[in-house]
C-alpha positions as CSV (number, residue, x, y, z in Angstrom):
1,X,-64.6,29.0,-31.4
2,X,-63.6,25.5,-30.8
3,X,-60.8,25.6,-33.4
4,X,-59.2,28.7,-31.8
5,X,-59.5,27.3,-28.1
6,X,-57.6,24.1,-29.6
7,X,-55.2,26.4,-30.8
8,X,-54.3,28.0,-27.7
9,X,-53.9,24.6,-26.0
10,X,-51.7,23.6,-28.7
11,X,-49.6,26.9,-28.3
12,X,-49.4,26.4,-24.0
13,X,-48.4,22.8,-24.7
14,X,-45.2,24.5,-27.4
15,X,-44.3,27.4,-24.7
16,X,-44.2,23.9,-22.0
17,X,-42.0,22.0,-24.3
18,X,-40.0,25.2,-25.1
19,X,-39.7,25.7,-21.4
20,X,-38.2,22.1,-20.4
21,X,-35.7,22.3,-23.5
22,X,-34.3,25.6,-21.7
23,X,-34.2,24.1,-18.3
24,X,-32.3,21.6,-19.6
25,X,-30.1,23.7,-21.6
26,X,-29.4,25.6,-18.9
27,X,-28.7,22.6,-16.3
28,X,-26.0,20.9,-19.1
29,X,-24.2,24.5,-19.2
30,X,-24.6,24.6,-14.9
31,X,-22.9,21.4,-15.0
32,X,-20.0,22.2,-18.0
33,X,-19.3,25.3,-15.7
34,X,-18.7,22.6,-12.5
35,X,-17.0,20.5,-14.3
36,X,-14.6,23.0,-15.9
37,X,-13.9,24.8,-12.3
38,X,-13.4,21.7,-10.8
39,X,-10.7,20.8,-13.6
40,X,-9.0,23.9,-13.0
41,X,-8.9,23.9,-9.5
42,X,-7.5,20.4,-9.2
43,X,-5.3,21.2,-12.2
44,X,-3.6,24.2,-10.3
45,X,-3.5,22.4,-7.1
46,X,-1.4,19.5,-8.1
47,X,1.5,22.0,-10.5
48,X,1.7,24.0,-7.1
49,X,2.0,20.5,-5.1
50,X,4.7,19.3,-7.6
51,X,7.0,22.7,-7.1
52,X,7.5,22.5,-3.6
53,X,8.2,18.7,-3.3
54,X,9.2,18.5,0.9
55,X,10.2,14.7,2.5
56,X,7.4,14.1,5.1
57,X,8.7,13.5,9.0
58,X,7.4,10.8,10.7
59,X,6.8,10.9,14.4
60,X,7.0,6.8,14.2
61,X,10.6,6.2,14.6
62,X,12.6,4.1,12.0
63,X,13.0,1.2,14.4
64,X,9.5,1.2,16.0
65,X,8.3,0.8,12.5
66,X,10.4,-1.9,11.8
67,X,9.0,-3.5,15.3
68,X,5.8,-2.3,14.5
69,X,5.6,-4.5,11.4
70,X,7.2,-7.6,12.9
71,X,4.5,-7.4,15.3
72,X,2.2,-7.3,12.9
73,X,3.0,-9.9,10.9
74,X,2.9,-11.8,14.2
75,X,-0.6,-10.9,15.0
76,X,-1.9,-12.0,11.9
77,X,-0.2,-15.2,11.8
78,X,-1.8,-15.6,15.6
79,X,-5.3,-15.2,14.4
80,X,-4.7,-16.9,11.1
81,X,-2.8,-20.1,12.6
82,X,-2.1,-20.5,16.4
83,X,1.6,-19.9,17.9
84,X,3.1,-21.5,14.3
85,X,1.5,-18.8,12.5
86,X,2.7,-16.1,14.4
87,X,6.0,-17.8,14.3
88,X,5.4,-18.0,10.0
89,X,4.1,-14.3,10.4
90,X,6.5,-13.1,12.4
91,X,9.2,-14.5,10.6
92,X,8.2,-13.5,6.6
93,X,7.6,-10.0,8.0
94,X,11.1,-9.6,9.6
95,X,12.4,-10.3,6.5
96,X,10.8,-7.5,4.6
97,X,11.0,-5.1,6.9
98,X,15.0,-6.1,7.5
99,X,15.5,-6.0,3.9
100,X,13.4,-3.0,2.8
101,X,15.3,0.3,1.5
102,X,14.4,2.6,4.4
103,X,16.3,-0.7,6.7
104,X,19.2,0.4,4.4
105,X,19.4,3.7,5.9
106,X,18.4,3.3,9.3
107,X,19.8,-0.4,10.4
108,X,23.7,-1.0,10.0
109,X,24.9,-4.0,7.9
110,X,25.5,-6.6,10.9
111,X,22.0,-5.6,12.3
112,X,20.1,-5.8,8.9
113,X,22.2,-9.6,8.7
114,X,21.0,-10.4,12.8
115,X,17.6,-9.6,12.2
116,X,17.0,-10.9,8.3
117,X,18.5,-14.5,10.0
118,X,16.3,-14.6,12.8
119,X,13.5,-13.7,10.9
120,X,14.1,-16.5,8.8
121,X,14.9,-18.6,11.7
122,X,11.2,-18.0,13.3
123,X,9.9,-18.7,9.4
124,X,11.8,-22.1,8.9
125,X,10.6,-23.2,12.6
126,X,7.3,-22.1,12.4
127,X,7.0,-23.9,8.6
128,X,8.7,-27.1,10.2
129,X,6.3,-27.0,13.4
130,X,3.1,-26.9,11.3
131,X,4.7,-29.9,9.2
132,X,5.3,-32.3,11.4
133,X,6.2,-31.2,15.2
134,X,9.3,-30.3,17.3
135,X,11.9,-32.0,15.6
136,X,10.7,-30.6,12.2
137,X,10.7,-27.5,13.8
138,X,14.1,-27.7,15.4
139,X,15.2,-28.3,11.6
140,X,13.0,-26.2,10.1
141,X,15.0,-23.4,12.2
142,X,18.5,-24.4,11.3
143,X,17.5,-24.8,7.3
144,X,15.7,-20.8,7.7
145,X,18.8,-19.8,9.5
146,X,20.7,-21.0,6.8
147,X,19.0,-19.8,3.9
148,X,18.3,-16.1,5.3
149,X,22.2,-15.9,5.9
150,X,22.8,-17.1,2.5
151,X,20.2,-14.4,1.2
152,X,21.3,-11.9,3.3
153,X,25.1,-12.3,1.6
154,X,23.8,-12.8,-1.7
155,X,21.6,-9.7,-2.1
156,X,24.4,-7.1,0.1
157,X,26.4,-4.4,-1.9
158,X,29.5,-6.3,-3.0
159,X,32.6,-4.3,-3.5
160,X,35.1,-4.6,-5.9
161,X,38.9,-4.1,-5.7
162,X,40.9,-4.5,-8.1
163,X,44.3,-6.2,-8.7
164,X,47.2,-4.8,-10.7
């Protein structure tokens, strides 16, 4: 009697163990199944996505943008380093945003020149004011003003005509 009873312990203990393996079987193919939709899914959304390729319209205007990050770059300087950092803000972020492609299309030549040398202007006198005061800053401007012209010229479209 005592050998079957352990016997049927034994055999309750087998069906348990059976039991878990299923549940887990059946959780790894619950899972594959997710896994597999969710590849498909994503898969088909982004081959649509690529067919019908649209450019997005902004409600922020071209300009406001550009003033937008001017701004900005001012407000940052401000927190970072008083009125010359806002000056060093302002200043490196006129730059970029006068010289970025989309200033290309939306800014005419003489404007994108105007605005890349008093962006660089506001850098050089905000660099010269944090060196060493108002004089340093009166040439700081004049050496900024200088070198964003010269950049400005440099990196421009040149055209080529030739001579017969």
């Amino acid at each position: 009697m005592v050998i079957a009873n352990a016997n049927n312990e034994d055999q309750g203990q087998y069906e348990h163990q059976a039991d878990a393996k299923g549940r887990k079987g059946m959780k790894r193919l619950l899972v594959l199944i997710l896994v597999w939709t969710l590849l498909v899914v994503t898969g088909t959304i982004v081959s649509a996505d690529g067919q019908t390729r649209r450019r997005h319209k902004s409600k922020f205007g071209r300009k406001a943008r550009t003033a937008a990050m001017i701004a900005g770059g001012a407000g940052v300087g401000a927190l970072v380093g008083g009125k010359k950092g806002a000056a060093i803000g302002a200043g490196g972020a006129g730059i970029y945003a006068f010289n970025r492609k989309a200033a290309r299309r939306h800014f005419g030549n003489k404007s994108r020149t105007a605005g890349t040398v008093l962006s660089g202007t506001a850098l050089g006198a905000g660099v010269g004011a944090a060196a060493g005061g108002k004089r340093a800053a009166a040439i700081g401007a004049g050496v900024g003003a200088g070198g964003s012209y010269l950049y400005s010229r440099h990196t421009r479209r040149k055209r080529y005509h030739r001579r017969y």
